[in-house]
C-alpha positions as CSV (number, residue, x, y, z in Angstrom):
1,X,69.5,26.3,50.5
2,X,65.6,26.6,51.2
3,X,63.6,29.6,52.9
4,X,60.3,30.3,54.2
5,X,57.9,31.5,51.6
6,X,57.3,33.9,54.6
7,X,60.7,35.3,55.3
8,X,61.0,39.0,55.8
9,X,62.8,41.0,54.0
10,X,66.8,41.2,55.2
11,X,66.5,37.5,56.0
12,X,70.1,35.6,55.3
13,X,69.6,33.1,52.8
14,X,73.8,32.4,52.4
15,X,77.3,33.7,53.4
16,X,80.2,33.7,51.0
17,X,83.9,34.6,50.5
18,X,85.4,36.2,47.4
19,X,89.1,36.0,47.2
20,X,91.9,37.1,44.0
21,X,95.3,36.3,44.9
22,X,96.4,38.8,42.3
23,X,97.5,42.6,43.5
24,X,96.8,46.0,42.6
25,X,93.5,46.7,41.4
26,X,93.9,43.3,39.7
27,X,93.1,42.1,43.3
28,X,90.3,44.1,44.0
29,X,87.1,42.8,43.8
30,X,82.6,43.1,43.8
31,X,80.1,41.1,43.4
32,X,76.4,41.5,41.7
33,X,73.2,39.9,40.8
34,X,73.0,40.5,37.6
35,X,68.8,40.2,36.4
36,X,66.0,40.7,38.4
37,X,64.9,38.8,41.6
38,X,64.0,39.4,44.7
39,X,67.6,39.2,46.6
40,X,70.5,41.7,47.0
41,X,73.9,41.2,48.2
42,X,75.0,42.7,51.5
43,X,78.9,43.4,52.1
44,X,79.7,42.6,55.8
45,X,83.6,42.8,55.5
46,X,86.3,42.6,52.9
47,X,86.0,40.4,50.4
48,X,82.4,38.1,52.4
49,X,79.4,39.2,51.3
50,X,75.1,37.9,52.4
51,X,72.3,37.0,49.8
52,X,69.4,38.6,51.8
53,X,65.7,39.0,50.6
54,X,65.0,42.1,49.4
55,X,61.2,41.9,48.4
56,X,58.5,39.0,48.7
57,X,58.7,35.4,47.9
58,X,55.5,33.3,46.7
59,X,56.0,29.5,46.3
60,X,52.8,29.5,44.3
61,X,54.4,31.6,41.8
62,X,58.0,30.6,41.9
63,X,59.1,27.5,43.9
64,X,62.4,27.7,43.4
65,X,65.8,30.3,42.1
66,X,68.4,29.9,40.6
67,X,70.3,32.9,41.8
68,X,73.6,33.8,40.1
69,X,76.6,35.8,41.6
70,X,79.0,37.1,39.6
71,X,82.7,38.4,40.9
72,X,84.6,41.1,39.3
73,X,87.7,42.1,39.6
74,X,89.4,45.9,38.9
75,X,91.8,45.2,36.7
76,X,92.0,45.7,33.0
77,X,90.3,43.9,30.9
78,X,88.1,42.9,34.4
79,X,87.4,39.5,34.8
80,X,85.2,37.7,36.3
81,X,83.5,34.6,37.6
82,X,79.7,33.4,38.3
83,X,78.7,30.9,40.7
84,X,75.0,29.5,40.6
85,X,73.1,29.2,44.1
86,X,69.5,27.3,43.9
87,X,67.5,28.6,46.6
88,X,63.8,26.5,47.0
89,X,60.7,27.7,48.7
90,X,59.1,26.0,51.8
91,X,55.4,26.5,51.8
92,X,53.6,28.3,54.4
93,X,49.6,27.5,54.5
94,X,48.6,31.2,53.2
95,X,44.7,29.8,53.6
């Protein structure tokens, strides 16, 4: 996925599913970011979630993420699962 350097904040960068066939709380899931960077996760209905900006992106500084989502389930022990999305930088003349 690539974005404008120039993107506001709230801008979509991805859409995603997160799905456990299991029941119970074993079923139940959430996702994070774990670390810092400058993108949040927005739920939008059960289980499908959107990577949105949340603060400002600079090419010159960072041209490109790797931005890591990790699912959880409720049950115990919780386990989980991380997916890796690289998300690049376009390059808006700032001159």
């Amino acid at each position: 996925s690539t974005i404008s350097e120039a993107a506001p904040p709230n801008t979509v960068v991805a859409l995603f599913n997160v799905r456990d066939w299991d029941s119970g709380d074993n079923g139940r899931t959430r996702c994070e970011l774990p670390g810092e960077q400058p993108f949040s996760l927005t739920p939008l209905a059960a289980d499908s979630y959107a990577l949105v900006t949340s603060g400002e992106l600079d090419r010159e500084q960072v041209a490109e993420y790797n931005v890591t989502v990790r699912a959880c389930d409720e049950g115990f022990p919780p386990l989980s699962a991380s997916k890796t999305l690289l998300v690049g930088l376009l390059d808006v003349n700032d001159n």
